[in-house]
N, C-alpha and C positions, 0 to 999 in steps of 0.2 A: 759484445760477446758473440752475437751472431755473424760478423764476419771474421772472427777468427775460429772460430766455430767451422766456417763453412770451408778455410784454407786449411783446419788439421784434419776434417774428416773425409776432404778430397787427397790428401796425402796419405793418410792413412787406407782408405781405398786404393790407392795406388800399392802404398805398401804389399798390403796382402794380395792382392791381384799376380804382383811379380814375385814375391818373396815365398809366401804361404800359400799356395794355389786350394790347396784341402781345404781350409780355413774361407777362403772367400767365396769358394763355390756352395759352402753350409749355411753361410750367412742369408736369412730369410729379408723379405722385400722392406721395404721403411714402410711405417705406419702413416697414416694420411692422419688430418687432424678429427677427423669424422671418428676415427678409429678410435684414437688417443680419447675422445670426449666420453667415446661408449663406454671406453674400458672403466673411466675416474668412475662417470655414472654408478656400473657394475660395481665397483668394489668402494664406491663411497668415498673416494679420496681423489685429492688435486694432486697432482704429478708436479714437482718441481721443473721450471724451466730448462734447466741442463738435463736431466732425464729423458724429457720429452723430446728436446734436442737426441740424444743417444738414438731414442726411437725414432724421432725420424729422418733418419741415415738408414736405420736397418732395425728391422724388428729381432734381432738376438741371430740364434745361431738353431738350424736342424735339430730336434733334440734326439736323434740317431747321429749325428755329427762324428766319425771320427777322429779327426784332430780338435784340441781346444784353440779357443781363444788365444790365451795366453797364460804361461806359465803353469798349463793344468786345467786352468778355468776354462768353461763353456759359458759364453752371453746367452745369458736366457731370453727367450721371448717373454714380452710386454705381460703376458698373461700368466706366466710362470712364476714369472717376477711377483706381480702383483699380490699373488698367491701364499709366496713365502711372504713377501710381504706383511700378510694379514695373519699367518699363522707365527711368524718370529719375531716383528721388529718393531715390536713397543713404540711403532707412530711413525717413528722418523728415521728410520735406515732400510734401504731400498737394497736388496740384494739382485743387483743385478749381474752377476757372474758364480758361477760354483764351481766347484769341486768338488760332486756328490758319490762318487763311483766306490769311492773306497772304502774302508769302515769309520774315518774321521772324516765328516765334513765338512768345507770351510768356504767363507762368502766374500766377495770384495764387492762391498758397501757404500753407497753414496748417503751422506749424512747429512740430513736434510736440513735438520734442527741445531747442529753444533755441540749434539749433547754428549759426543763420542769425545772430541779433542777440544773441542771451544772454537772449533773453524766451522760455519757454517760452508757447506757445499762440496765438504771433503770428503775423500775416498779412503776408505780404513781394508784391513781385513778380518772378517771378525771368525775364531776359531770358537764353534758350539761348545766342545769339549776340554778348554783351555782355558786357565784362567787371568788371559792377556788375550789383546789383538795388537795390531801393528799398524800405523801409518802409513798409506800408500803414496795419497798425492793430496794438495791444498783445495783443488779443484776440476772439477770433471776435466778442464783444456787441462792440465799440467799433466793429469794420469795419460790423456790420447797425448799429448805432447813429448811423454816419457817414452810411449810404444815408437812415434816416430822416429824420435834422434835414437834408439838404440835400431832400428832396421838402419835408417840413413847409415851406420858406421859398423854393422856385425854384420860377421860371414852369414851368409845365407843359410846354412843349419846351426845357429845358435839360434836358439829360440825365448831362450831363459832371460828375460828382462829382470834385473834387479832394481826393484824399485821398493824394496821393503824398508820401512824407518825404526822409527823408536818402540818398542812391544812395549803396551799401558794393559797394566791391571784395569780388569771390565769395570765398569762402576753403573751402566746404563741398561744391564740386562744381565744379570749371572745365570749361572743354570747348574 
C-alpha cells in the first residue's frame, strides 16, 4: 500500500502543480508523525492507515483557499477533520473534504468501519440533508487514482471529475 501510495501521491503532486496551480499553492505542509500522534492523543482516536497516509503528503488545503480540491470540495486540515469528525460521524467516517459554503453541505468520507457500503476503507459522499449518499471509490488509492487518469486525459480547465456511483439510502447516520 505504501509504494503505491507514494507513486499516486507523487503524480498527483505533479498533477496539481502543472494543472491546478490555485489548488497546489493552498495545500498546507504534510503532517510529521509527531503531529499525527498529538492530534489521535487530542481527540482520543486512531486515525486509519490510509488517512494518515493522506496526512502525510499534505495537511488539507488553506481554509481561505480559493479554488477547491476537487469538484467543489476543499481538503480540510487534520484538525478540521478531526473535529467534524467528532461532532458528525458516529465512529467511523472521517470527512475529510467539504462543501460547506453554500446552504447544503456535503462531505466526501473515508469509511473506516465498512459500515456505509460493506467495503471497509471506502470513500462515499455523504449529503447531511439528503436521504442518500453515493459511492465514490473502493479505496483511498482508487479515489487519488480517479483524480489522476482524469488530469492525465482532460483539457486543463475541466475540473469536474466524475466519479459518483450508485446513491444508498443512509442506514448508518439519518438526520
Amino acid at each position: 500500500m505504501e509504494n503505491d501510495w507514494k507513486t499516486l501521491s507523487a503524480a498527483l503532486e505533479a498533477h496539481l502543480e502543472n494543472r491546478r496551480p490555485g489548488v497546489y499553492k493552498s495545500l498546507r505542509p504534510a503532517l510529521m508523525n509527531d503531529a499525527i500522534r498529538a492530534l489521535e492523543q487530542r481527540f482520543k482516536a486512531t486515525l486509519p492507515p490510509a488517512v494518515k497516509m493522506l496526512y502525510r503528503w499534505r495537511d488539507g488545503q488553506d481554509m481561505q483557499a480559493e479554488e477547491p480540491f476537487v469538484n467543489g470540495y476543499y481538503f480540510f486540515p487534520a484538525e478540521k477533520m478531526m473535529t467534524l469528525f467528532r461532532q458528525r460521524a458516529a465512529g467511523h467516517c472521517y470527512p475529510l473534504f467539504g462543501a460547506v459554503q453554500g446552504a447544503y453541505p456535503s462531505y466526501l468520507c473515508y469509511d473506516a468501519s465498512g459500515q456505509y457500503n460493506g467495503i471497509k476503507g471506502s470513500l462515499f459522499c455523504h449529503y447531511p440533508d439528503e436521504p442518500f449518499d453515493e459511492d465514490i471509490a473502493g479505496s483511498m488509492e482508487a479515489f487519488i487514482g480517479k483524480i489522476n487518469a482524469h488530469y492525465a486525459r482532460e483539457e486543463k480547465d475541466n475540473h469536474f471529475i466524475n466519479f459518483y456511483g450508485r446513491k444508498r439510502t443512509r442506514k448508518i447516520y439519518g438526520q
